[in-house]
C-alpha positions as CSV (number, residue, x, y, z in Angstrom):
1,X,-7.5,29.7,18.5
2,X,-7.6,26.3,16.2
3,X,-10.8,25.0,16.7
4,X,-10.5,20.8,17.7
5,X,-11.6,18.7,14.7
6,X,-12.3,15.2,14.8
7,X,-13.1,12.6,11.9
8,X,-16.4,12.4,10.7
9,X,-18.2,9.1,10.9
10,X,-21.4,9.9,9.8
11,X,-20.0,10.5,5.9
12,X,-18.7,6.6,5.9
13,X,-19.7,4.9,8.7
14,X,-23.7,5.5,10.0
15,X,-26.0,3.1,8.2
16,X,-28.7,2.8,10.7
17,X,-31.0,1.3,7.9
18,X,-28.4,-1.3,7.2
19,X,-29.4,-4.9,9.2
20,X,-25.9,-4.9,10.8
21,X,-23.8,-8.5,11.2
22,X,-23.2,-9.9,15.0
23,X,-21.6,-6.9,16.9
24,X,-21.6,-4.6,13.8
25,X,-22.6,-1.1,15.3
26,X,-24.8,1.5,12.7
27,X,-23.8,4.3,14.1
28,X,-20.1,4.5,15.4
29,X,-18.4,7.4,17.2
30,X,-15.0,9.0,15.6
31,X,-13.2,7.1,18.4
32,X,-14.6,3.7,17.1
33,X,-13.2,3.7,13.9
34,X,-10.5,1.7,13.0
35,X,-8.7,1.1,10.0
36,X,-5.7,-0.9,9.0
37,X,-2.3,-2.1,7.2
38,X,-0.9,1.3,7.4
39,X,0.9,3.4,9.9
40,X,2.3,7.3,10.0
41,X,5.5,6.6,9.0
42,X,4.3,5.2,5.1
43,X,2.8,8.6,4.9
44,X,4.1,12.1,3.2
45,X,2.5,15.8,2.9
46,X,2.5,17.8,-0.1
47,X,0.9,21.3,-0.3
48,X,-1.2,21.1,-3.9
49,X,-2.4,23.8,-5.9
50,X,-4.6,25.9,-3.7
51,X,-7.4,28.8,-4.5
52,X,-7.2,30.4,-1.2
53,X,-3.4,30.7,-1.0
54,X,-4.0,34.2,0.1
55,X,-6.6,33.5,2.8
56,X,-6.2,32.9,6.7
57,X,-6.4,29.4,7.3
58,X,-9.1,28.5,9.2
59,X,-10.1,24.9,10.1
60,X,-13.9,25.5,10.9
61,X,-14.8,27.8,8.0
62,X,-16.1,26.2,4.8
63,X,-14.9,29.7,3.0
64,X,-11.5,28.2,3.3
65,X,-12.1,24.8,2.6
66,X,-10.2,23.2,-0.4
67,X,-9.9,20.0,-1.6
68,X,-6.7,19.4,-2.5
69,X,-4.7,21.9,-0.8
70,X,-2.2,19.9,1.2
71,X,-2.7,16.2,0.8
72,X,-1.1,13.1,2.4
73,X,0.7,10.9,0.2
74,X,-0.6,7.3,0.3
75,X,2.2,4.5,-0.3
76,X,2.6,2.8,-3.5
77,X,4.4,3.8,-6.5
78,X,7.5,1.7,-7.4
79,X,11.0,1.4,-8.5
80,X,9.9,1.2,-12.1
81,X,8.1,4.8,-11.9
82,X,10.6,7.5,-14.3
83,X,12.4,9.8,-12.0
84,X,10.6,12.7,-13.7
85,X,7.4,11.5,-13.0
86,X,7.9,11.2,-8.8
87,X,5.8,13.6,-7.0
88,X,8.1,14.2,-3.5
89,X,6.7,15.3,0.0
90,X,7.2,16.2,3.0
91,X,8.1,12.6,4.8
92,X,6.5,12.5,8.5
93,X,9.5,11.0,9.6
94,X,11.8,14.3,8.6
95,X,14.5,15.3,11.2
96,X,16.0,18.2,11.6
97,X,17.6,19.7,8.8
98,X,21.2,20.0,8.8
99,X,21.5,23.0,7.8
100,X,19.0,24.4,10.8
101,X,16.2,25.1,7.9
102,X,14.0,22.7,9.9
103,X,14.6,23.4,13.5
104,X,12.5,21.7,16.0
105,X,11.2,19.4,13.4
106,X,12.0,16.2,14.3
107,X,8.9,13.6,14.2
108,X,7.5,13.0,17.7
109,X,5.6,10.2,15.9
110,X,7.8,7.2,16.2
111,X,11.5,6.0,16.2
112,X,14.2,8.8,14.6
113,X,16.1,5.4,13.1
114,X,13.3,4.6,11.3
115,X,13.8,4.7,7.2
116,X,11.3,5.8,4.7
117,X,9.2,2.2,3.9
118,X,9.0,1.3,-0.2
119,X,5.7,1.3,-1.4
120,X,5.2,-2.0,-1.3
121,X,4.8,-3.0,2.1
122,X,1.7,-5.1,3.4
123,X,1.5,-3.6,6.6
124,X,2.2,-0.2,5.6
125,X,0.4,-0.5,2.0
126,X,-2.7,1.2,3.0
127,X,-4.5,-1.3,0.9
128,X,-7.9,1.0,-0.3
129,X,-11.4,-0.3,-0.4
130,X,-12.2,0.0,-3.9
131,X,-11.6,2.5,-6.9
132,X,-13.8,3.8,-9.7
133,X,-12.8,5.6,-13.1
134,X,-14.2,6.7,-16.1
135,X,-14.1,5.0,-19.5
136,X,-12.2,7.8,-20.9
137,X,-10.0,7.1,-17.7
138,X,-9.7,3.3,-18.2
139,X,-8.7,3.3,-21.7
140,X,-5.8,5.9,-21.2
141,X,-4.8,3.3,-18.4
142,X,-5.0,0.4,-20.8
143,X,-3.1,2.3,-23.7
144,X,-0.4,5.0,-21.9
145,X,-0.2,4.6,-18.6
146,X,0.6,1.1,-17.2
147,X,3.4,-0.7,-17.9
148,X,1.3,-3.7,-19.0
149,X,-2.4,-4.6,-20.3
150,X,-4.8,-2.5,-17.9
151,X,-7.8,-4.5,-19.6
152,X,-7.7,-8.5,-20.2
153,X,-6.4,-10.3,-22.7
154,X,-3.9,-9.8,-20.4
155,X,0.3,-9.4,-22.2
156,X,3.1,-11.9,-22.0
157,X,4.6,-9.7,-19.2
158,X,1.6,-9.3,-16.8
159,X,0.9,-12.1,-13.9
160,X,-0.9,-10.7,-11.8
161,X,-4.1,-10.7,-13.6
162,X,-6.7,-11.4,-11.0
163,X,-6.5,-14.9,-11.3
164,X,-4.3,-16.1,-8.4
165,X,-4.4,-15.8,-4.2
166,X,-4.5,-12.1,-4.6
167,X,-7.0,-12.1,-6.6
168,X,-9.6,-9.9,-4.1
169,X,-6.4,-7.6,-4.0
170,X,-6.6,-6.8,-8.1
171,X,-10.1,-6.9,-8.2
172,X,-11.4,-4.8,-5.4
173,X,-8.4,-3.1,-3.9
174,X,-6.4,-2.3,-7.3
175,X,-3.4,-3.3,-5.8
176,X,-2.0,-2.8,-10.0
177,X,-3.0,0.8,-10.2
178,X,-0.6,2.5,-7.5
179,X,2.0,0.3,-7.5
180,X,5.3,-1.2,-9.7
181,X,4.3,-4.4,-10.4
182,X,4.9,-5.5,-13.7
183,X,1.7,-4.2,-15.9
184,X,1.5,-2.1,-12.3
185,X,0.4,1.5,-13.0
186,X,2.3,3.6,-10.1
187,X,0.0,5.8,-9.7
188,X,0.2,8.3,-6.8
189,X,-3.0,8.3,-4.2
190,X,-3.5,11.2,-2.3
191,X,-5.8,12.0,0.4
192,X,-7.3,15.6,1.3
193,X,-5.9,16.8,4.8
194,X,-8.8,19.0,4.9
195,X,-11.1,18.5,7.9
196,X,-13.9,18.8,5.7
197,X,-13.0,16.5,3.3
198,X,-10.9,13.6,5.0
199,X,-13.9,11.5,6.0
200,X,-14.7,11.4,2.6
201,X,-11.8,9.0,1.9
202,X,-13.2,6.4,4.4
203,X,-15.4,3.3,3.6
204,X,-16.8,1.2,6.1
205,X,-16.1,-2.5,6.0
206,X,-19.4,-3.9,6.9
207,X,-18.1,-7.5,7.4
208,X,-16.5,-6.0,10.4
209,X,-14.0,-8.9,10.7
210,X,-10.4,-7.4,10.3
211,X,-10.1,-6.7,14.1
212,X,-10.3,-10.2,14.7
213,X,-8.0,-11.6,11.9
214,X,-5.3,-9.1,12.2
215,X,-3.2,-7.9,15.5
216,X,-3.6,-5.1,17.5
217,X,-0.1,-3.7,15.7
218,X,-1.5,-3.6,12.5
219,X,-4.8,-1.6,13.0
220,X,-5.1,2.2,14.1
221,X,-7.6,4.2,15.1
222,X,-8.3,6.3,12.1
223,X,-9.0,10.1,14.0
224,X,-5.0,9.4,15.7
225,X,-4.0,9.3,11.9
226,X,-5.8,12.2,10.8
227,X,-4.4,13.9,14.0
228,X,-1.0,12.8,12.8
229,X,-0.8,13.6,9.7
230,X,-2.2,17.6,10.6
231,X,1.0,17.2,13.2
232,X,2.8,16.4,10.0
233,X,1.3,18.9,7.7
234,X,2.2,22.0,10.5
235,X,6.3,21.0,10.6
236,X,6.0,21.3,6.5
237,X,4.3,24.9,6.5
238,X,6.6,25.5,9.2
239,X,9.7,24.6,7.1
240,X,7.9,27.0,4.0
241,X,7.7,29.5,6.6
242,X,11.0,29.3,8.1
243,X,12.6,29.0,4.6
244,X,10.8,31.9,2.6
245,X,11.7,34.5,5.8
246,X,15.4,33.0,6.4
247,X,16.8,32.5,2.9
248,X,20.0,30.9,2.8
């Protein structure tokens, strides 16, 4: 049996050394962490190259851990992104596939009507806390891979330099690296769906001030997304399943 496994919030979130702000805990339980400006239905799975393909999956042992096995697909790239460059998944919101290849997959998640949200969504965007590259990285940025100036001065074509409302957007959250902007990158995030590496994704926002500037709507408790997206993740390796024993 599947052992139970939860998010872990000592990775991200335990800083009992930190002098904490008015109401700030230092040590928070999986159920107290919240994150926000993203739901489920933004979200895909994709199985990624794995090295233990032909090993029983296991959710507790560290034998069969892999970092980029199946992955969630985080919202972002655009319309301007070449067709041959998309990387597809598994949407969460799937129903049932016509043909019966899918049966009993229809999301329990939220509404069937729903429609897959563009990448560009503010309460879907799952705006991250920061992002870090090499030099090598930033310069093949700069010269192949965004569709503008990755490094100031700054092209005729490319606006959003930093220097306007969003600025904390472009500066901290790289809002121009995963999406289609112009001089936007679109590149793809991913997140490991690996229990023992999904916490590693999470930052803690030590301002601890979101929950009282944004609604309840638009904040979620971030183990129910991690519990999600595994729901997700099963109806996908179900579908593999179901489609490498029942070829058309």
């Amino acid at each position: 049996e599947e052992e139970e496994r939860h998010i872990d919030p000592q990775i991200c979130c335990h800083v009992p050394n930190m002098k904490p702000n008015v109401e700030t805990p230092t040590e928070p339980k999986y159920q107290d962490v919240v994150i926000w400006e993203t739901a489920i239905r933004a979200m895909a799975v994709r199985q990624l190259l794995s090295k233990h393909k032909d090993e029983p999956s296991s959710a507790s042992s560290p034998s069969s851990s892999s970092l980029i096995d199946w992955v969630a697909l985080l919202p972002g790239p655009g319309k301007h992104l070449k067709a041959e460059e998309k990387l597809g998944g598994f949407w969460s919101g799937r129903v049932n596939d016509k043909n019966g290849d899918a049966s009993s997959l229809s999301s329990p998640l939220f509404d069937d009507n729903a429609s897959y949200p563009t990448g560009g969504m503010p309460k879907l965007i799952a705006q991250q806390g920061g992002w870090i590259a090499t030099q090598e990285q930033i310069y093949r940025l700069n010269d192949d891979l965004c569709m503008g100036s990755f490094l100031p001065p700054f092209d005729h074509m490319y606006h959003m330099d930093g220097q306007e409302s969003m600025n904390v957007e472009f500066w901290s959250g790289g809002f121009q690296l995963f999406t289609g902007v112009k001089g936007g990158c679109n590149m793809q995030r991913v997140v490991s769906l690996d229990p023992n590496h999904f916490s590693k994704h999470l930052l803690y926002h030590v301002a601890n001030n979101k929950q009282k500037q944004l609604t309840r709507e638009r904040m979620l408790r971030a183990d129910n997304l991690f519990g999600q997206l595994n729901t997700v993740k099963k109806a996908a390796e179900q579908l593999q399943y179901n489609r490498s024993h029942h070829p058309r």
